[in-house]
C-alpha positions, -999 to 999 in steps of 0.1 A, spaced: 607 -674 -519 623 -654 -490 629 -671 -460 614 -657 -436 577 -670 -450 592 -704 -439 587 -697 -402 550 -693 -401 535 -728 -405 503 -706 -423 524 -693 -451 532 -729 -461 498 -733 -479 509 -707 -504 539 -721 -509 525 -757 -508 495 -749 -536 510 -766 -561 522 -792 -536 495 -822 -531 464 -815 -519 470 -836 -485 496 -817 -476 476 -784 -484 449 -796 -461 475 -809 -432 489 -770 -431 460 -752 -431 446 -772 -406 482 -764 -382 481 -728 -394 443 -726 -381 446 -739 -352 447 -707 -329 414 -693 -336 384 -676 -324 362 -699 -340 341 -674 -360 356 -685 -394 371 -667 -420 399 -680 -442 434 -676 -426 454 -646 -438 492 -639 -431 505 -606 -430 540 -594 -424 553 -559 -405 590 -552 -410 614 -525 -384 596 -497 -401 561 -506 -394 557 -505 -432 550 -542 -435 578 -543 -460 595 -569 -442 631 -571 -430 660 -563 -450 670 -588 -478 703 -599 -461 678 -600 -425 652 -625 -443 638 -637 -405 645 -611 -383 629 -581 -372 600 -589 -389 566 -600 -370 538 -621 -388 506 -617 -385 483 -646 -385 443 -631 -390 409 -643 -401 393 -624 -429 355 -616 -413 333 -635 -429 304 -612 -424 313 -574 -422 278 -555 -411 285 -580 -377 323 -577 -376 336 -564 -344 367 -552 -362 359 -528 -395 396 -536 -411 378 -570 -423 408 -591 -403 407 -603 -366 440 -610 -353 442 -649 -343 483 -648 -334 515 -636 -344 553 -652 -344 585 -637 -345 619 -650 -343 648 -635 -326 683 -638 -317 694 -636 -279 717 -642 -252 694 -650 -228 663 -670 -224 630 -659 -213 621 -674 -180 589 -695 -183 554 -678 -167 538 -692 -143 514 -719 -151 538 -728 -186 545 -761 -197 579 -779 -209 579 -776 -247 592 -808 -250 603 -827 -278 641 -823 -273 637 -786 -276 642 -759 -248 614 -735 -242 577 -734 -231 541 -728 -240 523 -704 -218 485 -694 -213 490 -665 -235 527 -665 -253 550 -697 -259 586 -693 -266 611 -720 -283 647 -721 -289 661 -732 -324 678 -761 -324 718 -753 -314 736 -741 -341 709 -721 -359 723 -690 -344 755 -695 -368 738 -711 -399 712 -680 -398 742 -650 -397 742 -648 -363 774 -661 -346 774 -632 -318 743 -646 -307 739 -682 -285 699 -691 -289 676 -678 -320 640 -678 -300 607 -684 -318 575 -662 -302 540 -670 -305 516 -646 -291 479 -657 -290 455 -628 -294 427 -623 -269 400 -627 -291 417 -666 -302 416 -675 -263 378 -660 -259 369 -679 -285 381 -709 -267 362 -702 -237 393 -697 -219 401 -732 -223 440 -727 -216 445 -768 -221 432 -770 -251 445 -738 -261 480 -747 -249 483 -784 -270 473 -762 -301 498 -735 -294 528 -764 -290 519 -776 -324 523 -743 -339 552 -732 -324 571 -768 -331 560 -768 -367 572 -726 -370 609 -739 -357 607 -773 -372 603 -755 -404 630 -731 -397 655 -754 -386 651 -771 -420 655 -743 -440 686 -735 -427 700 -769 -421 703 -768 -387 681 -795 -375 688 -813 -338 
């Protein structure tokens, strides 16, 4: 399985079919989280540097490639969006030098981990050390993205609370995840 698929908390129930079905059900609950509550099963899609959705290079497996967390429509003759997938949120992960400076109105990550969870976006620094373990010594943070959609936070009623608890789980399980794949846990 390439490694990047182990970032996005979504993918896990793929990977986790032939897991038990607890486990199955305790992902896809995280992965659905962020959602515009119109239904639809949870489809991830990947695009790479080349827009191609081919993914980053084999000796890249995480970087430069942006998921794409959607909901298939469940009815097309009312769906707003006639590709048959609304956008709920995506994730990236990126090396850096710097971090982002938290928006106004974000919130502590927490959980012995540096970053933030926003209105809108939420940003989280792998645990020290990642940087190196992932092939990239030149860089001092690897960062973990989450961008909510519009149509996920409409769906919410603009409820940015609520919205906010659900991104922090995301996000924590996306680097969690990642931290563990590449052994470099806090």
């Amino acid at each position: 399985m390439n490694k990047k698929y182990l970032v996005l908390p979504a993918v896990l129930v793929v990977a986790a079919a032939a897991a038990a079905a607890a486990a199955v059900v305790a992902t896809e609950r995280t992965a659905g989280l962020l959602q515009d509550g119109r239904g639809g099963a949870v489809r991830v899609d990947e695009s790479g540097p080349d827009g191609s959705g081919s993914g980053a290079k084999a000796s890249d497996p995480v970087f430069s490639t942006v998921c794409f967390v959607n909901r298939e429509n469940a009815d097309d003759k009312n769906a707003d969006d006639k590709s048959g997938m609304r956008l709920q949120y995506t994730l990236d992960v990126r090396s850096t030098n710097a971090l982002n400076d938290p928006p106004k109105g974000s919130t502590p990550v927490g959980g012995g981990l540096k970053g933030w969870v926003g209105q809108w976006q939420s940003e989280v620094q792998a645990p020290d050390g990642c940087a190196k373990e992932m092939g990239r010594p030149e860089a001092r943070y690897v960062t973990v993205t989450l961008k909510v959609s519009p149509v996920a936070i409409a769906g919410r009623d603009w409820d940015y609370a609520s919205l906010k608890k659900d991104e922090r789980t995301v996000i924590l399980e996306a680097v969690e995840n990642l931290a563990k794949q590449y052994d470099c846990a806090a």
